[in-house]
C-alpha positions in Angstrom: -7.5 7.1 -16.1 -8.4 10.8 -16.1 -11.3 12.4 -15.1 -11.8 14.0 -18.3 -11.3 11.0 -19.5 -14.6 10.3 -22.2 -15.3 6.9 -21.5 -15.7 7.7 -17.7 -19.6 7.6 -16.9 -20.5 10.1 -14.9 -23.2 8.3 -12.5 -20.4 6.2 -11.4 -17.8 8.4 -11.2 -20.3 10.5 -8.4 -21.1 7.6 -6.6 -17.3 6.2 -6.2 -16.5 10.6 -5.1 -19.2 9.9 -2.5 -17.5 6.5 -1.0 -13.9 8.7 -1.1 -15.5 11.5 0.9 -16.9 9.5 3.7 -13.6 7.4 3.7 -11.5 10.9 4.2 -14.3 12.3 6.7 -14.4 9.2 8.7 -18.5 9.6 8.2 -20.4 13.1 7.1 -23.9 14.2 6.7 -25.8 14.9 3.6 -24.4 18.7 3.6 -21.0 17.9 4.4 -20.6 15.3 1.8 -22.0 17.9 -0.9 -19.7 20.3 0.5 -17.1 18.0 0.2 -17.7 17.0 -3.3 -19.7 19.7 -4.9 -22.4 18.1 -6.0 -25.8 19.0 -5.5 -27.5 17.8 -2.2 -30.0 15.7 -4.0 -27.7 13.8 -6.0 -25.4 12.9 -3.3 -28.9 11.9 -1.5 -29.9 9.7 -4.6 -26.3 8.3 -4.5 -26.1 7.0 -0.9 -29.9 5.8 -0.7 -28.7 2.9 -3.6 -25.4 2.6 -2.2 -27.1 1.5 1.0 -29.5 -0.4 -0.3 -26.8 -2.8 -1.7 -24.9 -2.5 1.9 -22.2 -0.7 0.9 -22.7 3.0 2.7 -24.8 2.6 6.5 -26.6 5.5 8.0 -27.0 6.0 12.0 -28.8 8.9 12.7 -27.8 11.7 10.1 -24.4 10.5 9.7 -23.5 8.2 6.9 -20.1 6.0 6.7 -18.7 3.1 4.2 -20.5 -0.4 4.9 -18.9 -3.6 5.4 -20.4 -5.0 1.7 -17.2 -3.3 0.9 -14.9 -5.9 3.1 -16.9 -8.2 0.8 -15.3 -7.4 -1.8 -12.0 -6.1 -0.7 -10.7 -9.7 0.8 -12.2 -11.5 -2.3 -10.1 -9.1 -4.3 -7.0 -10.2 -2.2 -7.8 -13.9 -2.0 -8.2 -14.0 -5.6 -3.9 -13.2 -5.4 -1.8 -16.0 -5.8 1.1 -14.0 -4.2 -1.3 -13.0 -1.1 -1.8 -17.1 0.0 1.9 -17.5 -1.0 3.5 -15.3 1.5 0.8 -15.1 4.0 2.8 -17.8 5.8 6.1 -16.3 5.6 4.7 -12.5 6.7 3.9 -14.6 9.7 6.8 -16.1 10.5 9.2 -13.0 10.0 6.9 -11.2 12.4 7.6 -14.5 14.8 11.5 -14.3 14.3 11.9 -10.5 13.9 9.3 -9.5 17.2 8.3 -6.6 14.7 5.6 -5.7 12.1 6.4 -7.4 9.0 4.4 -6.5 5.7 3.3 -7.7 2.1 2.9 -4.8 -0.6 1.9 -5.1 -4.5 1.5 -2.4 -6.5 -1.9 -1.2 -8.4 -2.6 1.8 -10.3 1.1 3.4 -8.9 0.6 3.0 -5.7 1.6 0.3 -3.4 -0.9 -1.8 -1.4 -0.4 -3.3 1.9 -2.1 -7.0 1.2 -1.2 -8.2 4.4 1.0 -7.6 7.6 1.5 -9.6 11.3 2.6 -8.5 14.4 5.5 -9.3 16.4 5.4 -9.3 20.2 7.2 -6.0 20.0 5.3 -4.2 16.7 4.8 -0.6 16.9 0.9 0.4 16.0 1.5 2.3 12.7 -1.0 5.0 10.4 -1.0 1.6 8.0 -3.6 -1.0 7.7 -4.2 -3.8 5.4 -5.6 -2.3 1.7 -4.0 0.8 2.6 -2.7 2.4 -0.1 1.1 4.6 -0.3 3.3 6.6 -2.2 5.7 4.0 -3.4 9.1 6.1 -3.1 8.5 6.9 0.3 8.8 3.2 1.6 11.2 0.2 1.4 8.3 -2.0 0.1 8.0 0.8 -2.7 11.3 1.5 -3.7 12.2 -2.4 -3.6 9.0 -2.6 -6.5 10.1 0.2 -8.4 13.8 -1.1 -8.6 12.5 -4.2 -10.5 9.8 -2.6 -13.0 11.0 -1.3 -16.3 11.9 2.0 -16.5 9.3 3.1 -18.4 7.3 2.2 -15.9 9.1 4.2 -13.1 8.6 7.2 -15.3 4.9 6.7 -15.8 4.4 6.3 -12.2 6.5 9.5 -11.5 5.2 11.5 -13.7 1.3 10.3 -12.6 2.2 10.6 -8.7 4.9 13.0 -8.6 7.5 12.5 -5.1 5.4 14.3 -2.5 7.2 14.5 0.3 6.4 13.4 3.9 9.3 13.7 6.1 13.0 15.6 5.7 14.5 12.1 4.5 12.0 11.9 1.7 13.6 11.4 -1.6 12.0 14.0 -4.0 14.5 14.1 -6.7 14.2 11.6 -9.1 17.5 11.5 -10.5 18.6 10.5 -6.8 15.6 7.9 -7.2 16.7 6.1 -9.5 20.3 5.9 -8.4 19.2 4.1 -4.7 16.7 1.9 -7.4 20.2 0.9 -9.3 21.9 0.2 -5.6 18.6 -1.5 -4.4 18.8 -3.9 -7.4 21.9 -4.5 -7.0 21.9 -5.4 -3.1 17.9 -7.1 -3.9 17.6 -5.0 -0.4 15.7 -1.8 0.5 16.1 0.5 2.8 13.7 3.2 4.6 15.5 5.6 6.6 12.6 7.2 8.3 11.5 8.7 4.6 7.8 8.2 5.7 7.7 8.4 9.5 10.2 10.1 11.3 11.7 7.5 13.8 10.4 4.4 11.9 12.8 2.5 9.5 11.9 -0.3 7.6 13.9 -3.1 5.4 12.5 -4.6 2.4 13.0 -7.2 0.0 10.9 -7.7 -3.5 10.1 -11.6 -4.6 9.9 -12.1 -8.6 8.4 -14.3 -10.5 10.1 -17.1 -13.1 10.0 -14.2 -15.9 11.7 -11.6 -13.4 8.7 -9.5 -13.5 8.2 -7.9 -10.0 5.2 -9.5 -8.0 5.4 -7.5 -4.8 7.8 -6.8 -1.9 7.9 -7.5 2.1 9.2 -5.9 4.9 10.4 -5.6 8.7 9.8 -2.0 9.8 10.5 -1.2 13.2 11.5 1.7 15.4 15.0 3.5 14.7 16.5 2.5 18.5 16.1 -1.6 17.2 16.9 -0.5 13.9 20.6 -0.4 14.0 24.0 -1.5 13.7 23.8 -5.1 12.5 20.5 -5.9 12.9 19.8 -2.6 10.9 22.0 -3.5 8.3 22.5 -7.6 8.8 20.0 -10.0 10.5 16.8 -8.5 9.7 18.0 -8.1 5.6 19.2 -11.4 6.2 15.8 -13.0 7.2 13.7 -10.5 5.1 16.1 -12.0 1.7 15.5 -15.6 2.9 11.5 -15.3 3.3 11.7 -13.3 -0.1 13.3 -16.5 -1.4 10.6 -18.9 0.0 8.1 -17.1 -1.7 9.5 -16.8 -5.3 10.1 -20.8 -5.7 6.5 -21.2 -4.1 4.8 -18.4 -6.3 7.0 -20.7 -9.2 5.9 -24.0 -8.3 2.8 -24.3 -6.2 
C-alpha cells in the first residue's frame, strides 16, 4: 500500500519508520533517528519508550537498536509456512551434496524472502541472511518466481519495484526480462550470472504446487571459479531440479 494511502494510521505508520531507521543505522540515538525520519524528537521518544516496553526496540546507553521480541515473531511467521518445514530438509541436503550455500526464497509484497539457507563445507559468507528481503530480478531465486506468476503479476511487481540495478550484468530492461522468464520456464532452471554480486553465480529452481501456482524457489549459489563448465550448467541444475521435485509432491501430499 501507499503511504498516502487513507486507510494507513498514522501512529503506526511512525512507529514501523522508527524500527526501519534503526534497522538501516544498525542502532541511532534519539537525534539521529529524528533526523533520519523527520519527525519531531518527542514523538520518536514516545514511539521507542512503548516499543520497548513490549521488547521490541532495547536501549544501552543512548543508543537504541531493534529487540529480539521481533525474532519472536519473525520465525513464528516462517513456521506458520507449510513450504518452509517442507523443504527445510532438502535445503540441507543440497548444501551436503553441493559443499555450497543453498537457499529457500518466497515472495511477499514483490520482493523475495530468503526463508531459509544451509551451509556447505565450502559456502562463501554472503550480504544475505535468513528474512532478508531482494529485488526479485536480480537473482535466480527471483527470476525462477517471476517465470511462474501470471503476467499480470510480473507487471505489477515491475511497475511497484522498478529493475534497479546492482551490478553490470543486471537485467534492467524488461522486455529482455521477460524473454529469460519465457527461457527459464521452459528449462524450469534459473540462472544468475553475477547480476547481484559480481563474482557470485547462483542456480535456481522454483517448486509449484498441484494448481501450478508458484510457492517459492531454491538455489546453489556459489563463487564463479566452481561455477562452471558442467557443474555450472549440469550437476548442480541437476541436483537443484531433483530437490525442487522432492518438495512439490511433499508440499502435495504431506
Amino acid at each position: 500500500m501507499s503511504k498516502k494511502d487513507p486507510t494507513i494510521l498514522e501512529t503506526p505508520e511512525n512507529s514501523f519508520q522508527i524500527v526501519e531507521s534503526l534497522k538501516e543505522l544498525d542502532g541511532a540515538n534519539l537525534t539521529e533517528i529524528a533526523r533520519h525520519t523527520g519527525l519531531a524528537k518527542s514523538t520518536v521518544h514516545d514511539h521507542l519508550s512503548t516499543l520497548q516496553y513490549h521488547n521490541y526496540v532495547v536501549k544501552e546507553d543512548d543508543e537504541y537498536n531493534v529487540g529480539l521480541g521481533f525474532f519472536e515473531i519473525g520465525e513464528y511467521a516462517r513456521r506458520r509456512l507449510k513450504v518452509y518445514q517442507t523443504a527445510r530438509p532438502e535445503i540441507k541436503e543440497l548444501a551436503k551434496e553441493t559443499g555450497e550455500l543453498a537457499n529457500l526464497m518466497v515472495e511477499e509484497h514483490g520482493r523475495g524472502v530468503y526463508l531459509h539457507r544451509e551451509r556447505g563445507d565450502n559456502a562463501v559468507t554472503l550480504d544475505t541472511y535468513t528474512g532478508k528481503r531482494r529485488y526479485l530480478h536480480r537473482t535466480a531465486l527471483g527470476k525462477a518466481i517471476l517465470a511462474h506468476l501470471p503476467e499480470d503479476r510480473v507487471n505489477e511487481i515491475l511497475d511497484q519495484h522498478g529493475l534497479p540495478q546492482a551490478t553490470e550484468n543486471t537485467i534492467t530492461d524488461r522486455e529482455k526480462l521477460f524473454d529469460e522468464l519465457e527461457k527459464i520456464r521452459d528449462e524450469d532452471i534459473a540462472y544468475c550470472r553475477q547480476e547481484r554480486v559480481n563474482g557470485l553465480k547462483c542456480v535456481a529452481a522454483p517448486f509449484l504446487s498441484s494448481n501450478n501456482e508458484v510457492l517459492g524457489a531454491i538455489s546453489v549459489a556459489a563463487p564463479t571459479t566452481r561455477m562452471k563448465g558442467e557443474r555450472f550448467e549440469e550437476e548442480i541444475p541437476e541436483l537443484v531440479l531433483q530437490a525442487a521435485n522432492v518438495i512439490e509432491i511433499n508440499v502435495t501430499y504431506s
